[in-house]
FIKEGU-152906 format. One record per atom (N, C-alpha, C): residue number from 1; residue in three letters; atom name; y, z, x. Coordinates in Angstrom, 1 decimal. Example, Ala and Ser with C-alpha at 12.3 -4.5 7.8 and 13.67 -1.06 7.14 Angstrom:
BEGIN
{bake 1,ALA,N,{-5.7,7.8,13.2}};
{bake 1,ALA,CA,{-4.5,7.8,12.3}};
{bake 1,ALA,C,{-3.3,7.8,13.2}};
{bake 2,SER,N,{-2.2,7.1,12.8}};
{bake 2,SER,CA,{-1.1,7.1,13.7}};
{bake 2,SER,C,{0.0,7.9,12.9}};
END
This chain:
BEGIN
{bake 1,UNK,N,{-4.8,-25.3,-0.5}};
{bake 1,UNK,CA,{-4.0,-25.1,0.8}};
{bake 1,UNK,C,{-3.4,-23.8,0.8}};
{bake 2,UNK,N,{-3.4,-23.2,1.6}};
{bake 2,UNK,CA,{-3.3,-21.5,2.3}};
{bake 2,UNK,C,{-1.6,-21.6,2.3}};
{bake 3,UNK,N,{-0.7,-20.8,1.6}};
{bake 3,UNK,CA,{0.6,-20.7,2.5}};
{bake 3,UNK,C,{0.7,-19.3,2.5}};
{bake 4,UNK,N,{1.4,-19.1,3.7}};
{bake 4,UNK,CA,{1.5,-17.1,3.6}};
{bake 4,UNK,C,{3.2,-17.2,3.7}};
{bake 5,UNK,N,{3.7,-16.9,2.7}};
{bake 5,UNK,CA,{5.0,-16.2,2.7}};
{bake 5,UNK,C,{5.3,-14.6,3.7}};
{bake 6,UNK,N,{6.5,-15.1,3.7}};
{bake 6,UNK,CA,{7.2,-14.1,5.1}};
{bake 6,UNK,C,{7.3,-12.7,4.0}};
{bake 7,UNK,N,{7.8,-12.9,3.4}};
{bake 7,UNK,CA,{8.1,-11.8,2.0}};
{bake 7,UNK,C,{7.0,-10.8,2.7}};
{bake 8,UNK,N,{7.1,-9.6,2.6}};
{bake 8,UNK,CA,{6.3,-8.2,2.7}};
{bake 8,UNK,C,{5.3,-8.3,3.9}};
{bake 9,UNK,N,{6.0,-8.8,5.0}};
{bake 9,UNK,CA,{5.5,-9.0,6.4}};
{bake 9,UNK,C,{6.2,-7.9,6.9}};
{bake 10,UNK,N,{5.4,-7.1,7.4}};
{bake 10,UNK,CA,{6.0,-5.8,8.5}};
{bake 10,UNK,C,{5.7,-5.6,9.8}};
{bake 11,UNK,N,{6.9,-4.6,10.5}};
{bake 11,UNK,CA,{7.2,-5.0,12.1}};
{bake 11,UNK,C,{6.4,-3.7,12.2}};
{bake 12,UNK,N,{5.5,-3.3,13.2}};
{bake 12,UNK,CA,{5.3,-1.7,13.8}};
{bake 12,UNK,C,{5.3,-1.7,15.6}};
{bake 13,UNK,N,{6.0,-1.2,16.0}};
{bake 13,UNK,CA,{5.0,-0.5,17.3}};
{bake 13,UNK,C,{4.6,0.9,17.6}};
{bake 14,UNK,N,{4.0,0.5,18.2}};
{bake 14,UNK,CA,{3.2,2.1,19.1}};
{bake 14,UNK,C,{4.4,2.7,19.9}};
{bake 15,UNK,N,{4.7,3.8,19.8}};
{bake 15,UNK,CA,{6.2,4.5,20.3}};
{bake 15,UNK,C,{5.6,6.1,20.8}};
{bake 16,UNK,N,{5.1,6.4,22.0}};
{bake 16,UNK,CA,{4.8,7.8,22.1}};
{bake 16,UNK,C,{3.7,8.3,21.7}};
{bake 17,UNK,N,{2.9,7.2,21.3}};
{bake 17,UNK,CA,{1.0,7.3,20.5}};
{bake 17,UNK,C,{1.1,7.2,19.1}};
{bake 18,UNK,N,{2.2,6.8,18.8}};
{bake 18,UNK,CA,{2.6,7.0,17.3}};
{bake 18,UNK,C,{2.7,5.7,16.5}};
{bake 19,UNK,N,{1.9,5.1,15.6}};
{bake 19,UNK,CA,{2.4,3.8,15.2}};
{bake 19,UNK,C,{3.9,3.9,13.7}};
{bake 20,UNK,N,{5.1,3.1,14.5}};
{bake 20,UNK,CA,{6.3,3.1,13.9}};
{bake 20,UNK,C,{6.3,1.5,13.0}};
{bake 21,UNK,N,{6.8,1.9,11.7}};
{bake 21,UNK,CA,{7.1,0.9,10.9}};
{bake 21,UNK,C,{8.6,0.8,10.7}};
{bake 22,UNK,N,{9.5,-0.3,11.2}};
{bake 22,UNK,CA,{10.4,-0.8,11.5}};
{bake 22,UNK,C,{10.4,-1.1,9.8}};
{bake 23,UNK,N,{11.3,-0.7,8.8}};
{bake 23,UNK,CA,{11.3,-1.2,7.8}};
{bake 23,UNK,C,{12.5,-2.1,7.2}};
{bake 24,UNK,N,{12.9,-2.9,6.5}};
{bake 24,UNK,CA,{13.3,-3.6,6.0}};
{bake 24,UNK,C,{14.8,-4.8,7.3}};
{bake 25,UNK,N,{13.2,-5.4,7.6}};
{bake 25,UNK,CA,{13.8,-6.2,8.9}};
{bake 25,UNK,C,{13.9,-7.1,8.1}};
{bake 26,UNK,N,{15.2,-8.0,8.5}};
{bake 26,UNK,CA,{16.3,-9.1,7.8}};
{bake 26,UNK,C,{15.2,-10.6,8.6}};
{bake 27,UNK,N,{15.0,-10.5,9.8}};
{bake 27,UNK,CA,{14.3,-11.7,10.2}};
{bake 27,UNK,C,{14.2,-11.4,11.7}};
{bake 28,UNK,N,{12.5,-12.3,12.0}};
{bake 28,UNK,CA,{11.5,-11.3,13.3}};
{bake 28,UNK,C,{11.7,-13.0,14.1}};
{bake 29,UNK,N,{11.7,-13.2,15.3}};
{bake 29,UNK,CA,{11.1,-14.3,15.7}};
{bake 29,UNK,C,{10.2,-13.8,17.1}};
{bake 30,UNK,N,{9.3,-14.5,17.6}};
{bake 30,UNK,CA,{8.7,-14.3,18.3}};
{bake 30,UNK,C,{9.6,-14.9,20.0}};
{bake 31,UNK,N,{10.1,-15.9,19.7}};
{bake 31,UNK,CA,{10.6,-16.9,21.0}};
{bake 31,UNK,C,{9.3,-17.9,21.7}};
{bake 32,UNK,N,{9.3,-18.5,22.3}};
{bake 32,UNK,CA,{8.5,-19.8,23.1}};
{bake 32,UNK,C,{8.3,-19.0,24.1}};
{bake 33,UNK,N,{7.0,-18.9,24.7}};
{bake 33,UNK,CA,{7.0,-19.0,26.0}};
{bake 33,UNK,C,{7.4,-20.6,26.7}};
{bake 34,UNK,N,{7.3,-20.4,28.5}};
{bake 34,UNK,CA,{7.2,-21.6,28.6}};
{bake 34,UNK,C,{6.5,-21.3,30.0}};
{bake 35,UNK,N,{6.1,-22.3,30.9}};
{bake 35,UNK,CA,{4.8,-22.1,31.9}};
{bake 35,UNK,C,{5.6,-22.9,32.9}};
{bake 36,UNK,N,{5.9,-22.5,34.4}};
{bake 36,UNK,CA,{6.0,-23.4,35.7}};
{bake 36,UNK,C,{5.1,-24.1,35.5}};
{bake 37,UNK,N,{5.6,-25.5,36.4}};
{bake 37,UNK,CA,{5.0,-26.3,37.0}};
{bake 37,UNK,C,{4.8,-26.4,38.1}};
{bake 38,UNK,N,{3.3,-26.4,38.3}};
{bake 38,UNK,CA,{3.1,-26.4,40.1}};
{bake 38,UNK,C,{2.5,-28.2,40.2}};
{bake 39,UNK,N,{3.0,-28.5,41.5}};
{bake 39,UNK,CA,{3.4,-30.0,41.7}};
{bake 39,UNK,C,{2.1,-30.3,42.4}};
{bake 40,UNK,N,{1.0,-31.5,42.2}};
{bake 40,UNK,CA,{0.2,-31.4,42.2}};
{bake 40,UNK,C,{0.3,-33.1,42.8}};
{bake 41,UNK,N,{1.2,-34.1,42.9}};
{bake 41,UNK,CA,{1.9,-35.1,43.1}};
{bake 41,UNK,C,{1.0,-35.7,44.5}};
{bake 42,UNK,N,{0.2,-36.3,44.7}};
{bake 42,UNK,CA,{-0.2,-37.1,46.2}};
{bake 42,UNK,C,{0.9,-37.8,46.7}};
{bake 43,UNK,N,{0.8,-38.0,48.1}};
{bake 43,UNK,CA,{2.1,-38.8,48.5}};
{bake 43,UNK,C,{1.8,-40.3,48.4}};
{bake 44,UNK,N,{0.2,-41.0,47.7}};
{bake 44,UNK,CA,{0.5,-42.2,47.6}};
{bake 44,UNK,C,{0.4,-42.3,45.7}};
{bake 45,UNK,N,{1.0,-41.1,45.8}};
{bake 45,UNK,CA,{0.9,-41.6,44.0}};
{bake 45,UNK,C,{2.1,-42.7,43.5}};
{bake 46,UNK,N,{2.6,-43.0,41.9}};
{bake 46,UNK,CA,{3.4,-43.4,41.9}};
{bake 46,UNK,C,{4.3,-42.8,40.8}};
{bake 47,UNK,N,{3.3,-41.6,40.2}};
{bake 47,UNK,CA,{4.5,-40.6,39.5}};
{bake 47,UNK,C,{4.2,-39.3,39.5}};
{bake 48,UNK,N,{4.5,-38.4,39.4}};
{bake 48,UNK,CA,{4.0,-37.2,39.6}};
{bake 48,UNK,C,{3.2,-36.7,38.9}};
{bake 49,UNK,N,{2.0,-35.6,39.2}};
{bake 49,UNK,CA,{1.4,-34.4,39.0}};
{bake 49,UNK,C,{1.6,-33.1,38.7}};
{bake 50,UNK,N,{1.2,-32.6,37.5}};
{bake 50,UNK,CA,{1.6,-31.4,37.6}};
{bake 50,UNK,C,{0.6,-30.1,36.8}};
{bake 51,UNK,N,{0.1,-29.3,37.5}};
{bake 51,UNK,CA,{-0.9,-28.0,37.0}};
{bake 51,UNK,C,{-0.1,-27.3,36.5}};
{bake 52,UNK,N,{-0.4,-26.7,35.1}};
{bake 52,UNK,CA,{0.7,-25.7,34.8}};
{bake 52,UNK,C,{0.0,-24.6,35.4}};
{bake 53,UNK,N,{1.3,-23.8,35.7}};
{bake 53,UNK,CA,{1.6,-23.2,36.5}};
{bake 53,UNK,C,{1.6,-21.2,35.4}};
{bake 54,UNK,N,{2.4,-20.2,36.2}};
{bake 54,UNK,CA,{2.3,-18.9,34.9}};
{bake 54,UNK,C,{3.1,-18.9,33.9}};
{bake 55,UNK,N,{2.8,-18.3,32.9}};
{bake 55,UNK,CA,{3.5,-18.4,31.8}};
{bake 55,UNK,C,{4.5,-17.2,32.1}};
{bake 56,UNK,N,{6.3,-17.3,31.2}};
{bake 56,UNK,CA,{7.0,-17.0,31.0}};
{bake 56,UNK,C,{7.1,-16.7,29.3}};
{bake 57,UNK,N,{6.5,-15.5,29.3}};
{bake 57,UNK,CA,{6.9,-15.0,27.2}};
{bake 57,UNK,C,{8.4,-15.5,27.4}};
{bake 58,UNK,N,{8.6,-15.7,26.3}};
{bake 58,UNK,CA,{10.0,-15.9,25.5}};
{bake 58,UNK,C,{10.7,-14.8,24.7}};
{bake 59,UNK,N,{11.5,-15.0,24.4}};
{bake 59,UNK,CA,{12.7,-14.2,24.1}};
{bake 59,UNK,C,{12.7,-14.1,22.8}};
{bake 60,UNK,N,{12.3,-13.5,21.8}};
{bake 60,UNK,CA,{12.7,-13.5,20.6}};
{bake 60,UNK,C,{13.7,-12.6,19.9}};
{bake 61,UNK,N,{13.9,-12.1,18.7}};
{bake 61,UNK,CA,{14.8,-11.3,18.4}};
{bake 61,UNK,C,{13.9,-10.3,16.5}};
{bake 62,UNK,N,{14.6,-9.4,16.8}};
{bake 62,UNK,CA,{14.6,-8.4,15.2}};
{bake 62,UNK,C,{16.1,-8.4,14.6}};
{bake 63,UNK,N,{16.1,-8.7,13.9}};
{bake 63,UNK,CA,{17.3,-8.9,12.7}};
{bake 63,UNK,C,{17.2,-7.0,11.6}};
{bake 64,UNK,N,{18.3,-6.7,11.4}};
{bake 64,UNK,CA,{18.4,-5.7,10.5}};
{bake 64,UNK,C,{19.8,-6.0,9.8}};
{bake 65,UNK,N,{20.2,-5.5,8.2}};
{bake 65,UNK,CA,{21.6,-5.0,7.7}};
{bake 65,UNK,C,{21.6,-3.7,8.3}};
{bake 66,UNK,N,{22.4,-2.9,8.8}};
{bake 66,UNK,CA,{22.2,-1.8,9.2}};
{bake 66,UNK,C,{22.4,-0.9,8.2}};
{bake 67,UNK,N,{21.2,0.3,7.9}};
{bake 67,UNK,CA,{20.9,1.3,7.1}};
{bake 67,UNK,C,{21.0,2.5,7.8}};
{bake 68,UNK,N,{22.1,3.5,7.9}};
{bake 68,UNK,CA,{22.2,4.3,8.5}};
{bake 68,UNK,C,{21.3,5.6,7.7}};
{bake 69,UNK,N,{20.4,5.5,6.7}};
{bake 69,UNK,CA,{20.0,6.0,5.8}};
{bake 69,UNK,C,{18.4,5.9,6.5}};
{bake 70,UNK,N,{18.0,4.7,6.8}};
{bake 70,UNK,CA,{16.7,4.4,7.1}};
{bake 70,UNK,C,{16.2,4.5,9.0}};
{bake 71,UNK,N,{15.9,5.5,8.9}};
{bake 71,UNK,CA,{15.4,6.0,10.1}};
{bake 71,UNK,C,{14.9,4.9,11.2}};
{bake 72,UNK,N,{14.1,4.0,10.6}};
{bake 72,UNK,CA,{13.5,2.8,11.5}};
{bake 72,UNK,C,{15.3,2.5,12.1}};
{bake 73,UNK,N,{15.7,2.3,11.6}};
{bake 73,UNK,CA,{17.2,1.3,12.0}};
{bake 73,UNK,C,{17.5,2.4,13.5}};
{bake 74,UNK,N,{17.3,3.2,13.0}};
{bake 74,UNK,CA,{18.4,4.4,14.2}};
{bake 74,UNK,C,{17.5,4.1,15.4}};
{bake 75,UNK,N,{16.0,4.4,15.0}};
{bake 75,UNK,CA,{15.2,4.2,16.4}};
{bake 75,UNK,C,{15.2,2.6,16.5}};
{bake 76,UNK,N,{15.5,2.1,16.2}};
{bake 76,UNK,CA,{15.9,0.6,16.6}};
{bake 76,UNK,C,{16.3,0.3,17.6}};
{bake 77,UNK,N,{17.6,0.9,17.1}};
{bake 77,UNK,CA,{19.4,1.4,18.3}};
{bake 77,UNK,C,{18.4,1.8,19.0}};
{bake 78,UNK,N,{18.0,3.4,18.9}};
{bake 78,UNK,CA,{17.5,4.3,20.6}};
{bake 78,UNK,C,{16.4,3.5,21.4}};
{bake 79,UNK,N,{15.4,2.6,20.7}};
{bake 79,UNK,CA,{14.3,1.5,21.4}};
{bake 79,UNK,C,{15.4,0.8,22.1}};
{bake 80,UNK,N,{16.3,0.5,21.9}};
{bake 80,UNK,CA,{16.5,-0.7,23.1}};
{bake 80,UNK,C,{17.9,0.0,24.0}};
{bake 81,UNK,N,{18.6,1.1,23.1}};
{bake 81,UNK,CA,{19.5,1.5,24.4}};
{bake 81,UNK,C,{18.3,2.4,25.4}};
{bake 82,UNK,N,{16.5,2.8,25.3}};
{bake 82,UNK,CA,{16.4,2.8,27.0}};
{bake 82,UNK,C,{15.4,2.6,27.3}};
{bake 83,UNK,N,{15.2,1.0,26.9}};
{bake 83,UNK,CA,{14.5,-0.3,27.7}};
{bake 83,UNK,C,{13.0,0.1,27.7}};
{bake 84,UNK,N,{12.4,1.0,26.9}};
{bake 84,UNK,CA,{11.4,1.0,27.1}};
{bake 84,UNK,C,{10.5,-0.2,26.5}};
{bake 85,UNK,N,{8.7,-0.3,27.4}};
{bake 85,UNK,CA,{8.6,-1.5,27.1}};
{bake 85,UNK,C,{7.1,-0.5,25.9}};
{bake 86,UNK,N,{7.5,-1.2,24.6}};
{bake 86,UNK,CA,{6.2,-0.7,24.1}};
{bake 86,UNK,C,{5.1,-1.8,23.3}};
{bake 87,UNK,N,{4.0,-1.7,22.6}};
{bake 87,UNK,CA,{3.1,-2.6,21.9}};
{bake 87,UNK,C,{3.6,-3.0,20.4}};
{bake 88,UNK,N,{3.8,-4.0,20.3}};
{bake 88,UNK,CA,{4.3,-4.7,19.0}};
{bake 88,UNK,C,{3.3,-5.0,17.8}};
{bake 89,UNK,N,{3.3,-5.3,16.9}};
{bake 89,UNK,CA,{2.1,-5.4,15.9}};
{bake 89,UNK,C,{3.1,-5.8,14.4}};
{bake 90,UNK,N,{3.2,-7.4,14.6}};
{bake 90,UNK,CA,{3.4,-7.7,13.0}};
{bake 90,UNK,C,{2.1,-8.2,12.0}};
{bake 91,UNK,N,{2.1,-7.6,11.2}};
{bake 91,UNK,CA,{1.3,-7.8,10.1}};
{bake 91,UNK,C,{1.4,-8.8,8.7}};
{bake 92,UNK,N,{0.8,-9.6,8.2}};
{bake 92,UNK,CA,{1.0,-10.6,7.4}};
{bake 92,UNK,C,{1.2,-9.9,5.9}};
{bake 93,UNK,N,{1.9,-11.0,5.0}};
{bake 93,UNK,CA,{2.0,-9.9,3.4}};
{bake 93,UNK,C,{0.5,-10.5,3.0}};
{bake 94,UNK,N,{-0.6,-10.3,3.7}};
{bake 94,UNK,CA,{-2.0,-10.4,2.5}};
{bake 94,UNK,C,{-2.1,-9.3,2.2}};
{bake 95,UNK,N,{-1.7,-8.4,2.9}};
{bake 95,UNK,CA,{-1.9,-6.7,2.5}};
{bake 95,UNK,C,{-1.0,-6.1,2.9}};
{bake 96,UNK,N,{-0.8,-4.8,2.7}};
{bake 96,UNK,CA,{0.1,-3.8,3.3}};
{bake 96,UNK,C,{-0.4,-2.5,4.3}};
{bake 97,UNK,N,{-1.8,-2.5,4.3}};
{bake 97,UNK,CA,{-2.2,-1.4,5.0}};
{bake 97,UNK,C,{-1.4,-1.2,6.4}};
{bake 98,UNK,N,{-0.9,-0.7,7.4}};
{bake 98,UNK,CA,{-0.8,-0.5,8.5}};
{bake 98,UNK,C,{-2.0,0.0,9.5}};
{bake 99,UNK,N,{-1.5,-0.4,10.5}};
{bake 99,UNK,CA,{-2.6,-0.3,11.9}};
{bake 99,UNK,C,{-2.8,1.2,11.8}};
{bake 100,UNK,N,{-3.6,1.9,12.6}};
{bake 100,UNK,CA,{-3.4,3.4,13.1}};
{bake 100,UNK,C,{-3.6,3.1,14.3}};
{bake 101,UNK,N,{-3.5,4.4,15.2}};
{bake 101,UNK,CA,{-3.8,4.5,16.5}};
{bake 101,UNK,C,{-4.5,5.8,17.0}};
{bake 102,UNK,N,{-5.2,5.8,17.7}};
{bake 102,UNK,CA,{-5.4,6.9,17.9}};
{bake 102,UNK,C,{-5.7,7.3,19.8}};
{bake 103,UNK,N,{-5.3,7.9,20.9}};
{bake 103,UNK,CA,{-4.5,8.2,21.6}};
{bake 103,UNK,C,{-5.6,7.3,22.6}};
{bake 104,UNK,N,{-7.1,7.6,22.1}};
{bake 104,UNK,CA,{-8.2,7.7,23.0}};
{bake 104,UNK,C,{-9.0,6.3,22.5}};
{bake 105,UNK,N,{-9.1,5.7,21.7}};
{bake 105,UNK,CA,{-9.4,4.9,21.2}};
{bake 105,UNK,C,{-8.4,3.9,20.9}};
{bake 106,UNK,N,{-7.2,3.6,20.8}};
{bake 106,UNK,CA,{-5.7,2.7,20.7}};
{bake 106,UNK,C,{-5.8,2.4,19.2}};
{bake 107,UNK,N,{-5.2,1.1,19.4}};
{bake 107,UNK,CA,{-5.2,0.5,18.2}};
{bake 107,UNK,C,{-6.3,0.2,16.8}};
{bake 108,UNK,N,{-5.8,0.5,15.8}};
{bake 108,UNK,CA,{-7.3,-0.2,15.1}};
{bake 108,UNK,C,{-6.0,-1.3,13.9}};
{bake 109,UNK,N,{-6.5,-2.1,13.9}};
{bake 109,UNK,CA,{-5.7,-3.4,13.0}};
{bake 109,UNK,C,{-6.8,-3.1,11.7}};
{bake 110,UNK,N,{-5.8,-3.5,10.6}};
{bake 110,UNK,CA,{-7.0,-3.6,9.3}};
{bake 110,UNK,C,{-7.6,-5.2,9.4}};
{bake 111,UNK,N,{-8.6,-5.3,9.0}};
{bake 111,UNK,CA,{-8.7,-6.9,8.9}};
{bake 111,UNK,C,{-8.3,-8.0,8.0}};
{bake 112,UNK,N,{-7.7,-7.1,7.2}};
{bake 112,UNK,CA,{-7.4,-7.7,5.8}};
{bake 112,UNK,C,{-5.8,-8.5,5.9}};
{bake 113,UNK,N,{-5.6,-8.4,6.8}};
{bake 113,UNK,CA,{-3.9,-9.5,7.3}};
{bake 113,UNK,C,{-4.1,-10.1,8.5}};
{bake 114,UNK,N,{-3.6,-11.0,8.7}};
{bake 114,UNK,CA,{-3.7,-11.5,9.9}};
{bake 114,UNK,C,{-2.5,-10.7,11.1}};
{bake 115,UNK,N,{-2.7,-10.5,11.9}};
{bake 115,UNK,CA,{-2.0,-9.6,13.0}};
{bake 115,UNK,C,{-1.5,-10.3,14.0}};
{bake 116,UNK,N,{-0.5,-9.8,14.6}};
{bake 116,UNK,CA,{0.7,-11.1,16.2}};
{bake 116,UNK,C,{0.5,-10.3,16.8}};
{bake 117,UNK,N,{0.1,-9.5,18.1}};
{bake 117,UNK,CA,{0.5,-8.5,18.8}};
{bake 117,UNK,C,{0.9,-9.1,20.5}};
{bake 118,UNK,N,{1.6,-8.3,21.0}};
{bake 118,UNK,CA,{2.3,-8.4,22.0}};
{bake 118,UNK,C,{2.7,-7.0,22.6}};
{bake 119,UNK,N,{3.4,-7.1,23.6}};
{bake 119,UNK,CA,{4.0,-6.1,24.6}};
{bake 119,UNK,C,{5.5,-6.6,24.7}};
{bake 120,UNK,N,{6.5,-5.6,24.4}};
{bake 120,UNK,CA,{7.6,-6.3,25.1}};
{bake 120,UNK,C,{8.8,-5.0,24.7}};
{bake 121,UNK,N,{9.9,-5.6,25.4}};
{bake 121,UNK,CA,{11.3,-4.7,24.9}};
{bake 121,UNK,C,{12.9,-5.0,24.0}};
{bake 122,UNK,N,{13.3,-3.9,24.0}};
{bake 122,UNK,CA,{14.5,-4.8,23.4}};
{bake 122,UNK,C,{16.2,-4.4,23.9}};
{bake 123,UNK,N,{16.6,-5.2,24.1}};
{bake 123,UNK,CA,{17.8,-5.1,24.7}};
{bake 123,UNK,C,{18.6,-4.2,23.7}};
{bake 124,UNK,N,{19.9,-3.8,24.3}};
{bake 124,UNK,CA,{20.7,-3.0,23.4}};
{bake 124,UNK,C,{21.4,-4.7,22.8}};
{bake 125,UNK,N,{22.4,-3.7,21.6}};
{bake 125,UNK,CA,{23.0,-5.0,21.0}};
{bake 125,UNK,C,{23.9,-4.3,20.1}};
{bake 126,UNK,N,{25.3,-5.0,20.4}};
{bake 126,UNK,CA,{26.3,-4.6,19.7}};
{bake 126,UNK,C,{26.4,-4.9,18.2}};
{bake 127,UNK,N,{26.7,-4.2,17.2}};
{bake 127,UNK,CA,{27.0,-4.9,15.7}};
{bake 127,UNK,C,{27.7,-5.7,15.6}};
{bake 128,UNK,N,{27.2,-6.8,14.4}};
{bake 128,UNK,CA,{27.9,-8.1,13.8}};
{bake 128,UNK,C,{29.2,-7.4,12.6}};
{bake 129,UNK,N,{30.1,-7.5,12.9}};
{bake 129,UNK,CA,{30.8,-7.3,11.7}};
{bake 129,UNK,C,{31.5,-8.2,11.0}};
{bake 130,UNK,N,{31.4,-9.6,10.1}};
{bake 130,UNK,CA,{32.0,-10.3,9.3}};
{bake 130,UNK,C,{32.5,-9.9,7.7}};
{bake 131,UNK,N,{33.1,-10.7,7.9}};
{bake 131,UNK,CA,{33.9,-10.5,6.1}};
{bake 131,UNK,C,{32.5,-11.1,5.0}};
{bake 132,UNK,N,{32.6,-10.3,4.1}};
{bake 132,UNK,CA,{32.1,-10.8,3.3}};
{bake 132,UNK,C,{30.4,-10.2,3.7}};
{bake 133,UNK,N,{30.0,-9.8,4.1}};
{bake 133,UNK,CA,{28.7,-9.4,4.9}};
{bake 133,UNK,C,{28.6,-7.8,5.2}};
{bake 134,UNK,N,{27.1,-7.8,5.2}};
{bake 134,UNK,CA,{26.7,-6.4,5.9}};
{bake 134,UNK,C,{26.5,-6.3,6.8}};
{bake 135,UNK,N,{27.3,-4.9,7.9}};
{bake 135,UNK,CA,{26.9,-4.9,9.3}};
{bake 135,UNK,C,{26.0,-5.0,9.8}};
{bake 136,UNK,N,{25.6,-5.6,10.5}};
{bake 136,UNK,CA,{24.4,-6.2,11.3}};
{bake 136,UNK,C,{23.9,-6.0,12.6}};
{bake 137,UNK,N,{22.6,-6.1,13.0}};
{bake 137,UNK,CA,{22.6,-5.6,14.6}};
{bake 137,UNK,C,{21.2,-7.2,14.9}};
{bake 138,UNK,N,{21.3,-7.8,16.0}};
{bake 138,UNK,CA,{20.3,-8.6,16.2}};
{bake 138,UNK,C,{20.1,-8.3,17.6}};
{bake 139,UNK,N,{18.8,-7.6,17.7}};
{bake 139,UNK,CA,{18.2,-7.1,18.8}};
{bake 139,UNK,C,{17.8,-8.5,19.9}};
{bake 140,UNK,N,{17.7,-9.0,21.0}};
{bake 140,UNK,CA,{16.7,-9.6,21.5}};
{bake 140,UNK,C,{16.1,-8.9,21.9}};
{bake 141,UNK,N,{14.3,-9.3,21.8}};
{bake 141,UNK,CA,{13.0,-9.0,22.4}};
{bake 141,UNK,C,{12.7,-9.8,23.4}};
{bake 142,UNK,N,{13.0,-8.8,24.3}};
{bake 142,UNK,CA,{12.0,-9.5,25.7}};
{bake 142,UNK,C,{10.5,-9.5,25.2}};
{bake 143,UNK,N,{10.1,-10.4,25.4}};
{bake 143,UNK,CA,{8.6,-9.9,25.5}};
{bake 143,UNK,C,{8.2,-10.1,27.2}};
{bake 144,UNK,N,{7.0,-9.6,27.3}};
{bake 144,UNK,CA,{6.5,-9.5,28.6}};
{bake 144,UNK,C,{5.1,-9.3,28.7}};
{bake 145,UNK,N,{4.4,-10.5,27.4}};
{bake 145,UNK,CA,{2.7,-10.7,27.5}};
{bake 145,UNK,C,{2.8,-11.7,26.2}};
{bake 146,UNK,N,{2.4,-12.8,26.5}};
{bake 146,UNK,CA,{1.4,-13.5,25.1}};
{bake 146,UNK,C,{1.7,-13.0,24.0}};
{bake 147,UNK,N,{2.0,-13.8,23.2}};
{bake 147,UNK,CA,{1.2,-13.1,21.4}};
{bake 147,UNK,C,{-0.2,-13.5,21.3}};
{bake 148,UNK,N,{-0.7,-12.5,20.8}};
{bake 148,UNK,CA,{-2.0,-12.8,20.5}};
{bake 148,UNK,C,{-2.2,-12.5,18.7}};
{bake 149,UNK,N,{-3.1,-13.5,18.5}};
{bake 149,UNK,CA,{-3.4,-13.5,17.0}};
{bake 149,UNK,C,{-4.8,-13.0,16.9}};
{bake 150,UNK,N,{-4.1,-12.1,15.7}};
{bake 150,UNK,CA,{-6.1,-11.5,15.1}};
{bake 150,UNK,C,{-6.1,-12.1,13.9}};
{bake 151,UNK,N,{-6.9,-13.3,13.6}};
{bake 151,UNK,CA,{-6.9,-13.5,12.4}};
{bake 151,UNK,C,{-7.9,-12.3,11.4}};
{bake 152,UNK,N,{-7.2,-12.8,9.7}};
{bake 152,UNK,CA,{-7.5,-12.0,9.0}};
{bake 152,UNK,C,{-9.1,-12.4,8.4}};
{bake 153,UNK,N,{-9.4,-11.4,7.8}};
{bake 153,UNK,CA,{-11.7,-11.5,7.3}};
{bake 153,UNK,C,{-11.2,-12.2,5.9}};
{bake 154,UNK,N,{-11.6,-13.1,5.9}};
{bake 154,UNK,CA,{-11.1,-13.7,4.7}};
{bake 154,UNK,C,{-12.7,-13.6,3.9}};
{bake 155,UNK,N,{-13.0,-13.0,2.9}};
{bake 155,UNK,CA,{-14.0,-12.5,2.0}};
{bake 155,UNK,C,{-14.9,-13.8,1.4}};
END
């Protein structure tokens, strides 16, 4: 039985044609989509009908300790104080390679991890500061397209 631990899973997007590795993120979620319902109901029915209707991506979030040392953290902050929307790309710990990009050709994924990708943004977000703890920032991700999964070439 297959289990993939979260351990040495990494966040990137495409920022400017450039693929960015968000490093030492505290915890990623994706969020639920969820889909209208269009009412599909006859008037001699006796319960309702319903076609799903478009999908709504879900809201997820990126977790960090804040590292004012570690560059990903700072463009963290600047990604969501100006809403841009860019391409997401988390990668599984089977490997560590990272994606490349190239401006004319886009993305190339390795095959050797399995891959989540999506489109979306991140809202600005104030720091956590409690006792006992490291300051903290918890981004929400809008997303604004599907995850889509590439599974990995398993040999």
């Amino acid at each position: 039985m297959a289990r993939i631990k979260a351990q040495r899973t990494q966040v990137f997007a495409v920022i400017a044609g450039a693929v960015v590795r968000f490093s030492c993120p505290k915890a990623f979620t994706f969020g639920d989509d969820s889909f209208s319902k269009i009412d599909a109901t006859c008037l001699d029915s006796d319960t309702k009908d319903y076609e799903r209707g478009l999908r709504d991506p879900g809201e997820g979030s990126i977790q960090i300790d804040l590292d004012d040392e570690n560059a990903s953290h700072l463009q963290l902050i600047a990604l969501a104080d100006s809403g841009e929307k860019v391409e997401w790309y988390v990668g599984s710990s089977h490997n560590q390679t990272p994606p490349t990009y190239d401006v004319t050709t886009g993305i190339d994924l390795p095959e050797t991890r399995i891959w989540w990708s999506f489109q979306g943004y991140l809202n600005p977000a104030a720091p956590t500061v409690e006792q006992d703890s490291l300051i903290g920032y918890t981004f929400t991700l809008v997303r604004t397209s599907a995850v889509i999964t590439t599974p990995r070439v398993i040999p």
